[in-house]
C-alpha positions as a LaTeX table, in Angstrom:
\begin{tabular}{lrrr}
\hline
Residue & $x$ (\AA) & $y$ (\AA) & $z$ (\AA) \\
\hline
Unk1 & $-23.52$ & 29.08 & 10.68 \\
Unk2 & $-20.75$ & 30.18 & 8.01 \\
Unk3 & $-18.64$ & 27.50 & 6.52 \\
Unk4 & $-15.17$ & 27.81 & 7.36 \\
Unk5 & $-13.73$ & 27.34 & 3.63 \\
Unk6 & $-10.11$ & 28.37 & 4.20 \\
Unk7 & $-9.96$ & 26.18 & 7.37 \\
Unk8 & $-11.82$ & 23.10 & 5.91 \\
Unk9 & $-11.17$ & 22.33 & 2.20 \\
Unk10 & $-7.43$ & 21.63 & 3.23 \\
Unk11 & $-8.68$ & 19.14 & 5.54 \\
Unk12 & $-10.97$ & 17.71 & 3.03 \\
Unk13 & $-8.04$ & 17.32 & 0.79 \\
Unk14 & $-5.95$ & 15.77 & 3.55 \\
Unk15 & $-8.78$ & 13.12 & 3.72 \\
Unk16 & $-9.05$ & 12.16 & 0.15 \\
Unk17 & $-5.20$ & 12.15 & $-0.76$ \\
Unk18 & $-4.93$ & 10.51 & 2.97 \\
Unk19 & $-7.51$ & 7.45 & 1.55 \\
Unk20 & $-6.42$ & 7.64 & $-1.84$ \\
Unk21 & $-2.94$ & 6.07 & $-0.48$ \\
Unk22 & $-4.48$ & 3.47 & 1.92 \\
Unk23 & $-6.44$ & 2.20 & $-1.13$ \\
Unk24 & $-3.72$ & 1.91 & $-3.13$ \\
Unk25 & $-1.34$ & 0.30 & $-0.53$ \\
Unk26 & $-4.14$ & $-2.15$ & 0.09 \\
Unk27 & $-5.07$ & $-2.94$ & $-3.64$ \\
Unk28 & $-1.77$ & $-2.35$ & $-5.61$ \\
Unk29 & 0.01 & $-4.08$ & $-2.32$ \\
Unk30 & $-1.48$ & $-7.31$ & $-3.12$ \\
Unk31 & $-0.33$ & $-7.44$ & $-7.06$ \\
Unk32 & 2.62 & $-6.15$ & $-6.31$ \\
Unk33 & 3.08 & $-9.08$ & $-3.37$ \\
Unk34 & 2.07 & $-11.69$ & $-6.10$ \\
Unk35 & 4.76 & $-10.44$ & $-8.65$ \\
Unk36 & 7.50 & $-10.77$ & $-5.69$ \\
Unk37 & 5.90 & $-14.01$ & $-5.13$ \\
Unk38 & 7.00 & $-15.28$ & $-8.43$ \\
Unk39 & 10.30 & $-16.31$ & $-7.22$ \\
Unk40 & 9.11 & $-18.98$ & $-4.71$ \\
Unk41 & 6.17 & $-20.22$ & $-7.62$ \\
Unk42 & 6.89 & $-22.79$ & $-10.21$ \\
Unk43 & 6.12 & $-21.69$ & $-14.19$ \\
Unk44 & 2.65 & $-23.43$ & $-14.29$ \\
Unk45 & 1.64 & $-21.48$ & $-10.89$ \\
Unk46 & 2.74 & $-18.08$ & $-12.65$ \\
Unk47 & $-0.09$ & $-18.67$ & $-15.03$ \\
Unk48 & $-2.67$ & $-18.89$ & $-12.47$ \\
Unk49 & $-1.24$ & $-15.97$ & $-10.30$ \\
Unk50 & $-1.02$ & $-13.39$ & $-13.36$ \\
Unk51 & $-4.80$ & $-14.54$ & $-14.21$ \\
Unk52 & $-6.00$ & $-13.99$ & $-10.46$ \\
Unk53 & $-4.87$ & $-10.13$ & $-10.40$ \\
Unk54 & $-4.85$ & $-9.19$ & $-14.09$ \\
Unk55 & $-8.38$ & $-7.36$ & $-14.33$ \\
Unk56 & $-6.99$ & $-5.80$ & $-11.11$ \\
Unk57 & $-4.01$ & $-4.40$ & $-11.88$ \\
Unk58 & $-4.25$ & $-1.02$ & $-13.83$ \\
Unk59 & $-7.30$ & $-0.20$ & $-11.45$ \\
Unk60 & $-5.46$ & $-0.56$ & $-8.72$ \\
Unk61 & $-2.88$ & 1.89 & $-9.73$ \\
Unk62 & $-5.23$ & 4.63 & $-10.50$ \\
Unk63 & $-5.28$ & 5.48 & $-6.95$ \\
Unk64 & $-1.61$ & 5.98 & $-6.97$ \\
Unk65 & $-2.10$ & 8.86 & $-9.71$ \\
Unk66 & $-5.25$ & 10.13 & $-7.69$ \\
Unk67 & $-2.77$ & 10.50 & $-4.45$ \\
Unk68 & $-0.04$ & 12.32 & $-6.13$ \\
Unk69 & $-2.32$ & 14.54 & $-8.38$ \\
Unk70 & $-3.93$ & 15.48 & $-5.30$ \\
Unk71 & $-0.59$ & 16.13 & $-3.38$ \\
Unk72 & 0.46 & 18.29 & $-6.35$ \\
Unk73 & $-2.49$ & 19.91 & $-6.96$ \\
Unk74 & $-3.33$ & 21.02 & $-3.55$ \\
Unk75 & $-0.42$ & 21.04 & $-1.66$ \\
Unk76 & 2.33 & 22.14 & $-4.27$ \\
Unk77 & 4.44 & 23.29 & $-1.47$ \\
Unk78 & 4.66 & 19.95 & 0.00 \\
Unk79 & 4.91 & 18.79 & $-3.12$ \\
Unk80 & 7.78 & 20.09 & $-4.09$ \\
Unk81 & 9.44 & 19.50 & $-0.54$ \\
Unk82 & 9.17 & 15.46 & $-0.23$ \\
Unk83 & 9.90 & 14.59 & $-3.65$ \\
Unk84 & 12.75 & 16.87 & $-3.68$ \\
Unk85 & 13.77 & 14.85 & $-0.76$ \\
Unk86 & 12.62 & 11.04 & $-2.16$ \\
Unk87 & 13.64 & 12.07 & $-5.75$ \\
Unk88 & 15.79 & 8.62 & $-6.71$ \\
Unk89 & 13.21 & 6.32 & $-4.77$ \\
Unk90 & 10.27 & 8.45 & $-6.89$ \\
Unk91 & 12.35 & 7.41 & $-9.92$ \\
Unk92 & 12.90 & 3.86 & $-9.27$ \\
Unk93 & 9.04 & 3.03 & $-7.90$ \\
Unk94 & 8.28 & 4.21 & $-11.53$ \\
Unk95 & 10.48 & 2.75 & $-13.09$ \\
Unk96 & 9.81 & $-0.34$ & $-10.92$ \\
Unk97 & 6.09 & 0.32 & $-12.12$ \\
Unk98 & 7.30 & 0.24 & $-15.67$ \\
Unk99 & 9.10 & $-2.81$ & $-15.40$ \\
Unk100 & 5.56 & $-4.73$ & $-14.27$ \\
Unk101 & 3.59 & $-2.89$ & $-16.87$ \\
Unk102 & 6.25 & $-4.07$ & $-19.67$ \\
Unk103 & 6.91 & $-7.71$ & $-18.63$ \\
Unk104 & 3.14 & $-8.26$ & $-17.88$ \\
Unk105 & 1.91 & $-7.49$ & $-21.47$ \\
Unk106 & 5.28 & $-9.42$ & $-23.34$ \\
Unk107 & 5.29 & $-12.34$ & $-20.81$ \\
Unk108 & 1.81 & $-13.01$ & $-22.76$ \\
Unk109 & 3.54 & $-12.46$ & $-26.32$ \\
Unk110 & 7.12 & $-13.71$ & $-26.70$ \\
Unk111 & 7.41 & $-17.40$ & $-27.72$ \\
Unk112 & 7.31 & $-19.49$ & $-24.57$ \\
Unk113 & 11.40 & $-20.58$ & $-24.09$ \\
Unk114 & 11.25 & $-16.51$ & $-23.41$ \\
Unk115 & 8.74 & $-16.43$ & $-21.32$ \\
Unk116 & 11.10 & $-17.03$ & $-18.17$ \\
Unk117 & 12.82 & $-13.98$ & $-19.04$ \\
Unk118 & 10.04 & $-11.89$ & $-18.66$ \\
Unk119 & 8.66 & $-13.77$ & $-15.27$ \\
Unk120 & 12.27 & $-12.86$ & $-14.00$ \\
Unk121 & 11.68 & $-8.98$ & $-15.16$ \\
Unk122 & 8.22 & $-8.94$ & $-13.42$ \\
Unk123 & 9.47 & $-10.12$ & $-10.28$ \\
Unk124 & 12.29 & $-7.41$ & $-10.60$ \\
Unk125 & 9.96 & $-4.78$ & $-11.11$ \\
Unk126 & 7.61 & $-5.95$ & $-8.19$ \\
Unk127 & 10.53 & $-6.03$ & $-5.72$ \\
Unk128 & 11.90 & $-2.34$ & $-6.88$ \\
Unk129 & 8.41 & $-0.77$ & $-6.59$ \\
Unk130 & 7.89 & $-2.10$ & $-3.23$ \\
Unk131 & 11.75 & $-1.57$ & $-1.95$ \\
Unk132 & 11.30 & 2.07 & $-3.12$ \\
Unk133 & 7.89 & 2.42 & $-1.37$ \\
Unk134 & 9.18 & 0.98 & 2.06 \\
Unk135 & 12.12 & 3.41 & 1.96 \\
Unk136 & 10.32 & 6.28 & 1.14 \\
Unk137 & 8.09 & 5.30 & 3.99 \\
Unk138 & 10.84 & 5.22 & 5.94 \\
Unk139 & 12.30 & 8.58 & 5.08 \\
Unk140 & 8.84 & 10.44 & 5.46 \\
Unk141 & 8.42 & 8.80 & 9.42 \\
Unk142 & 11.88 & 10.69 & 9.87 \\
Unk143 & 10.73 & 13.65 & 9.10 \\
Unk144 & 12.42 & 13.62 & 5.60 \\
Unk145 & 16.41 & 12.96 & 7.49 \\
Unk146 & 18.85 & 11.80 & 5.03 \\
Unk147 & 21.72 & 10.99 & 7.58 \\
Unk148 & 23.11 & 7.52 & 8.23 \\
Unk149 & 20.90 & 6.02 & 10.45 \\
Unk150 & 17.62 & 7.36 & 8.70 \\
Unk151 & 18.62 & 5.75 & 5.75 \\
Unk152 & 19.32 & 2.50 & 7.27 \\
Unk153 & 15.93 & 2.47 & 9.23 \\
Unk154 & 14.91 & 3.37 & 5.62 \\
Unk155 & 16.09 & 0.32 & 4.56 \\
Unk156 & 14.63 & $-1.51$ & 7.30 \\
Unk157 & 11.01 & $-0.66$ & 6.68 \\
Unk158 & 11.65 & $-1.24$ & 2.67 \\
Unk159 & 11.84 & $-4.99$ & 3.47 \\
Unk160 & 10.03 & $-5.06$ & 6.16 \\
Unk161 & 6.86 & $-3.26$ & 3.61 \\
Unk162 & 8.23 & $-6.01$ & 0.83 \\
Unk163 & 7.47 & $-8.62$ & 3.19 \\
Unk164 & 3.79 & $-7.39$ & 4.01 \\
Unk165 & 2.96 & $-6.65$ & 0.41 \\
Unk166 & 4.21 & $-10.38$ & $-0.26$ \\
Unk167 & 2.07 & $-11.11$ & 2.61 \\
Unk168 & $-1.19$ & $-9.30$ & 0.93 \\
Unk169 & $-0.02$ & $-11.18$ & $-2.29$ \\
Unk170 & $-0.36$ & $-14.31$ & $-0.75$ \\
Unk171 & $-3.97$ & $-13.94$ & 1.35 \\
Unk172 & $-5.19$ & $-12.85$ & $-2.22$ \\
Unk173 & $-4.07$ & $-15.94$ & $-3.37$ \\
Unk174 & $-5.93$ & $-17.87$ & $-0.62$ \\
Unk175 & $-8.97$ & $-16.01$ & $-2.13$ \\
Unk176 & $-8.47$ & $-15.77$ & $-5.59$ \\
Unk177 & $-7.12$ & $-19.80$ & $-6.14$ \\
Unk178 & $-7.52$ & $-23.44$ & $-5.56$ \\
Unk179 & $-5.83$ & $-26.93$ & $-4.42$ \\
Unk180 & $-2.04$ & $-26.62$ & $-4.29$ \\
Unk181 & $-1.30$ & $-22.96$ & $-5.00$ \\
Unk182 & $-3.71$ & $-21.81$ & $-2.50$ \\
Unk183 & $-1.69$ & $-24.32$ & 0.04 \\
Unk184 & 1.41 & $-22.70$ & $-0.98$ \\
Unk185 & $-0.09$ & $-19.56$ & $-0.48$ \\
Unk186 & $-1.02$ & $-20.44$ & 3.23 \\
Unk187 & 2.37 & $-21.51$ & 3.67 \\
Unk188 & 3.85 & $-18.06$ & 1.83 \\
Unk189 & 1.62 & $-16.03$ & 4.32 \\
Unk190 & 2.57 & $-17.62$ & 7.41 \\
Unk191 & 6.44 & $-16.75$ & 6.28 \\
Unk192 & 5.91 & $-12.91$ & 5.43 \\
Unk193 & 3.75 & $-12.43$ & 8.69 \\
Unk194 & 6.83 & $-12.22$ & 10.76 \\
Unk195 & 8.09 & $-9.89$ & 8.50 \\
Unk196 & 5.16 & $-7.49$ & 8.21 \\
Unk197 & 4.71 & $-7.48$ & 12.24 \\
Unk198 & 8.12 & $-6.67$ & 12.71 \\
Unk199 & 8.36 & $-3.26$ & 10.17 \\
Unk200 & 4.86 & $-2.25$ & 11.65 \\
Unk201 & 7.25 & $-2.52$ & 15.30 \\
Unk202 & 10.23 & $-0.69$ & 13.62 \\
Unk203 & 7.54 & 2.00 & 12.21 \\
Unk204 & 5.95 & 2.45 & 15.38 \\
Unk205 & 9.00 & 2.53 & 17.36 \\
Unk206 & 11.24 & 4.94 & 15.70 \\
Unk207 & 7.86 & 7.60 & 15.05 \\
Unk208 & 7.72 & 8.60 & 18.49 \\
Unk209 & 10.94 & 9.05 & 18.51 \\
Unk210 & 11.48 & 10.96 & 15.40 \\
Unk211 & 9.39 & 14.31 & 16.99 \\
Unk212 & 9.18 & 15.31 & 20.85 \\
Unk213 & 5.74 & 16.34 & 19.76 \\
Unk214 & 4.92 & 13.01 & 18.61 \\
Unk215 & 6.30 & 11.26 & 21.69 \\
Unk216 & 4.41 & 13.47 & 23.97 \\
Unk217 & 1.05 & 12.91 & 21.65 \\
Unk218 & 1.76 & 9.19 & 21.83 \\
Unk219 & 2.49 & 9.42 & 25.48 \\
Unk220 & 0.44 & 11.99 & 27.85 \\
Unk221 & $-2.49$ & 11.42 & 29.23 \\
Unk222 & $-5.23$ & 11.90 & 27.88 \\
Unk223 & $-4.00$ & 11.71 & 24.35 \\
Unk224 & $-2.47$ & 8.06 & 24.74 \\
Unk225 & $-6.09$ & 7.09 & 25.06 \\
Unk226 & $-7.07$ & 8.09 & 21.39 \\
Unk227 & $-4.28$ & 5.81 & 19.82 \\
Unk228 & $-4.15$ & 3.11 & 22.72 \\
Unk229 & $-6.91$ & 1.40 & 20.44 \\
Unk230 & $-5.09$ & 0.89 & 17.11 \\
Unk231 & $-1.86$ & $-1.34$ & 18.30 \\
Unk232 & $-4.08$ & $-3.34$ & 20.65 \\
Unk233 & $-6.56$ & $-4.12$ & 17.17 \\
Unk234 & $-3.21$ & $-4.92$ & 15.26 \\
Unk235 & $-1.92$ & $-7.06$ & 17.56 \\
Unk236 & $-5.18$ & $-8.97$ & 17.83 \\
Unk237 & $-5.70$ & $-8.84$ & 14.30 \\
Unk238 & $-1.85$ & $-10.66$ & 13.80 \\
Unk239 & $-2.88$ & $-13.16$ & 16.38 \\
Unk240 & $-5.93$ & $-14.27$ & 14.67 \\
Unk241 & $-4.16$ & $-14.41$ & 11.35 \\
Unk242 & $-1.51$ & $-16.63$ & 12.37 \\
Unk243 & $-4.32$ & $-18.93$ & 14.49 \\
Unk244 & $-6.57$ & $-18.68$ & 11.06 \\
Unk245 & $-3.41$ & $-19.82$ & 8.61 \\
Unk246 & $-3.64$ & $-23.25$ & 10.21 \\
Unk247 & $-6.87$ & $-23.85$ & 9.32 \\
Unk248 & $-6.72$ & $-23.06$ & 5.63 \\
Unk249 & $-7.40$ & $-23.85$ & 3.02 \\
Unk250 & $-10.61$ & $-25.02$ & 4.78 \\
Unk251 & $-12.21$ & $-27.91$ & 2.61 \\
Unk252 & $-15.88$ & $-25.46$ & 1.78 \\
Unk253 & $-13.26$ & $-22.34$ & 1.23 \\
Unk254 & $-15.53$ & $-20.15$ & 3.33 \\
Unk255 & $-12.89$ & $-17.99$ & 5.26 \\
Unk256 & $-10.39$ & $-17.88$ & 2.01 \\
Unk257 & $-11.29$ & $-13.73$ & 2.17 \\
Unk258 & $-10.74$ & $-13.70$ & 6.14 \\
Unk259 & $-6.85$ & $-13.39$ & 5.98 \\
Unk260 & $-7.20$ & $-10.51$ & 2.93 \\
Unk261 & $-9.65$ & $-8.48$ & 4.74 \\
Unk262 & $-7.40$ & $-8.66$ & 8.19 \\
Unk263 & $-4.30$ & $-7.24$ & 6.35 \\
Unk264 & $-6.47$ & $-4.52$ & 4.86 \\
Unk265 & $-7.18$ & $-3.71$ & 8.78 \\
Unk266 & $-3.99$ & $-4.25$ & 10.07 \\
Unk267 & $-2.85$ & $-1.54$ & 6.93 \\
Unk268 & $-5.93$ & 0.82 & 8.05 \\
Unk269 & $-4.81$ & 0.33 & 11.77 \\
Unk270 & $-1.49$ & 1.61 & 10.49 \\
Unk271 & $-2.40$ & 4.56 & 8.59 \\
Unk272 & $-4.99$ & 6.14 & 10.71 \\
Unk273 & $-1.75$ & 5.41 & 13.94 \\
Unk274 & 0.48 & 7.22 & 11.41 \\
Unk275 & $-1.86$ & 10.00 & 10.29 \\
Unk276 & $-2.99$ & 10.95 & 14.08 \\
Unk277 & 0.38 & 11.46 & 15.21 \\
Unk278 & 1.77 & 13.21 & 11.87 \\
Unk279 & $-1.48$ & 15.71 & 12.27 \\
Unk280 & $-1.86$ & 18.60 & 11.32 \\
Unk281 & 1.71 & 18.41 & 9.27 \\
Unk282 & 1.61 & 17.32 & 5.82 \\
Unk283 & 5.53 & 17.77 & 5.63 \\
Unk284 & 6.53 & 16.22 & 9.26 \\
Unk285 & 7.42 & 19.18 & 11.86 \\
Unk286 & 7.61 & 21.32 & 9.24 \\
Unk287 & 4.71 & 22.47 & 7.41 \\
Unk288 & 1.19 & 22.30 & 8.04 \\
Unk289 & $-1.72$ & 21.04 & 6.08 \\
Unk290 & $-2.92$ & 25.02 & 5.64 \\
Unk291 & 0.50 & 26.47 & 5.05 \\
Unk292 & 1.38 & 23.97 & 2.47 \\
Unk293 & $-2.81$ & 24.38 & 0.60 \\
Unk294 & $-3.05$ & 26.01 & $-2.00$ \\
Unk295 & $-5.20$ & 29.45 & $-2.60$ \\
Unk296 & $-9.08$ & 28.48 & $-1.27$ \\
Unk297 & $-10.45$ & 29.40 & $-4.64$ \\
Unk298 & $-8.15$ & 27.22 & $-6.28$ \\
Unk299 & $-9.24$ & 24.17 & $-3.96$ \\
Unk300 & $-12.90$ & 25.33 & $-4.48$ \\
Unk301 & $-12.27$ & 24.46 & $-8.25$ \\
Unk302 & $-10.53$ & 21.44 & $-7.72$ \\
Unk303 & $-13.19$ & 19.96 & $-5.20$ \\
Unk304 & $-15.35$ & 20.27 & $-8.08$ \\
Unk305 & $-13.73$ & 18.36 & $-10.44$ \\
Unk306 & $-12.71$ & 15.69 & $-7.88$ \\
Unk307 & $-16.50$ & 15.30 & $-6.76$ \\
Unk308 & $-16.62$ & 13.98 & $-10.71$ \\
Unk309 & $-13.60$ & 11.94 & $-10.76$ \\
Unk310 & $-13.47$ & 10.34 & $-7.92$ \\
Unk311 & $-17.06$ & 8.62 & $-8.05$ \\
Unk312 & $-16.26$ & 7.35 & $-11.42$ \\
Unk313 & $-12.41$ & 5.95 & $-10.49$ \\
Unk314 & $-15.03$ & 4.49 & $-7.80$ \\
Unk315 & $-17.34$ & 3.09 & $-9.15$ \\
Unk316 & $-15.05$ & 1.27 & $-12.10$ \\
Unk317 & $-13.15$ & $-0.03$ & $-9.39$ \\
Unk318 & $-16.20$ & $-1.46$ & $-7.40$ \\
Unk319 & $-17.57$ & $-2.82$ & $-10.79$ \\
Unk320 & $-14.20$ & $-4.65$ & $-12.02$ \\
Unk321 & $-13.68$ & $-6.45$ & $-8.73$ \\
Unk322 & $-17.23$ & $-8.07$ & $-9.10$ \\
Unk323 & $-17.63$ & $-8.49$ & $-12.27$ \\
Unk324 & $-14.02$ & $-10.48$ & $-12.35$ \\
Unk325 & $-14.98$ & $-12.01$ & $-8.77$ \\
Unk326 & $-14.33$ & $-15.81$ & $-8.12$ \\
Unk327 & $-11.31$ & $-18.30$ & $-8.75$ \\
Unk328 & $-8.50$ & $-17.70$ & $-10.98$ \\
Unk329 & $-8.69$ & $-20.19$ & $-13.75$ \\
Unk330 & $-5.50$ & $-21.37$ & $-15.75$ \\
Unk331 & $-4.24$ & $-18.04$ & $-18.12$ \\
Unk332 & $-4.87$ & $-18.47$ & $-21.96$ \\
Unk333 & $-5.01$ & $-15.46$ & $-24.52$ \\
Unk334 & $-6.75$ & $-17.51$ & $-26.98$ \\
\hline
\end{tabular}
């Protein structure tokens, strides 16, 4: 049987870049929820929360890099379309990004009646980088619209995807501390919940009616049956969340990952819903995964050299979360 190269390696591509962003949104979601966190924590707490995601951090980004690179490299055409469109929230995620990277290194530095300052510019940063991500979300489900109402749907789902990344934020804190900030963080999570619940409604709500191919995906029979599945799992998956907050902390700690590992499925459930009815369009409605790949010998190449890199990006990733596994203990740089 020949190997359909042309056909498949675009859809291989589609896969990594496709996982490459639900990795990220799951890992870099939960930092990024701490640092917006940092308004409702006291300065002692702030400690203790930099400490439980700082081996974490730059890791967690890599995956941001691998997505794009992989965008750029192998679909330039697409490339160049959505962040032609998203060009000002591109800039302000990175320079939201730059903000974090900044503040977290001098927050450790500056003598400590500055320290505040810096707190206050890590927070900032957290809240642009999300804010950007949610709207861009929120542009891309539109199919890339830049009218009125898309942009204040945009807006929507930018605090709506705030709110869950605060949410991720604070189930990592359930995990990653003890005593009083892990009871705060029980509390924080119960507040974003309502949040994240209601921009996965928005999301799924305005998709299907963004595209009459969409609608008609989410909505004839048979088809219906292939995503019936994935809001049923959500919805259970809120349920037992909010049933599970009141009974943490628990006093052995044995179900302080349970609430971490439910968001990470709730954020799967929402990607693979989003991905199935976006298929086979990289660009919504507009251009397909093969008309926007590049030339088959040039993603022959590339396969190559992602085969290397993405084992290793991997593998350190794997290796810093256990190696750094267990409670958060008070910061010190001595």
């Amino acid at each position: 049987m020949t190997f359909d190269w042309p056909t498949m390696l675009p859809l291989i591509f589609a896969g990594l870049m496709g996982v490459a962003i639900l990795l990220y949104v799951i890992l870099d979601g939960f930092d990024l929820g701490i640092g917006i966190l940092f308004a409702a924590a006291e300065k002692e707490e702030k400690d203790v929360m930099i400490a439980a995601i700082g081996p974490f951090w730059d890791a967690n980004e890599t995956w941001l890099v691998l997505a794009v690179g992989l965008l750029l490299v192998a679909f330039p055409i697409a490339h160049g379309t959505i962040l032609t469109a998203l060009y000002i929230p591109v800039f302000l995620l990175l320079f939201g990004l730059i903000l974090r990277g900044v503040a977290f290194d001098f927050r450790a530095k500056v003598p400590v009646h500055r320290k505040r300052r810096w707190d206050r510019i890590f927070f900032l940063g957290s809240v642009i980088a999300a804010l950007s991500q949610g709207y861009m979300l929120g542009i891309y489900v539109l199919g890339l619209k830049q009218d009125l109402p898309a942009i204040l749907f945009a807006a929507l789902v930018a605090v709506c995807l705030a709110a869950a990344y605060a949410a991720m934020g604070a189930a990592w804190l359930i995990y990653k501390t003890e005593d009083a900030l892990q009871k705060k963080a029980v509390s924080w999570l119960r507040r974003a919940l309502a949040f994240t619940a209601a921009g996965m409604a928005a999301v799924s709500a305005a998709t299907p009616l963004a595209s009459v191919r969409i609608f008609e995906k989410w909505f004839t029979w048979p088809e219906m049956v292939w995503l019936a599945p994935l809001p049923i799992l959500s919805g259970a998956l809120f349920l037992w969340l909010w049933r599970m907050s009141y009974r943490l902390p628990d006093p052995a700690d044995d179900h302080s990952l349970k609430p971490f590992i439910a968001l990470a499925l709730v954020f799967a459930a929402g990607f693979a819903g989003l991905a199935y009815s976006f298929y086979p369009y990289v660009v919504p409605d507009r251009i397909t995964i093969w008309q926007a790949a590049a030339a088959t010998e040039s993603l022959g190449v590339i396969l190559v050299g992602t085969a290397i890199v993405l084992p290793v990006i991997l593998g350190y990733t794997i290796y810093a979360y256990r190696v750094f596994g267990g409670k958060a203990t008070h910061l010190s740089y001595d």
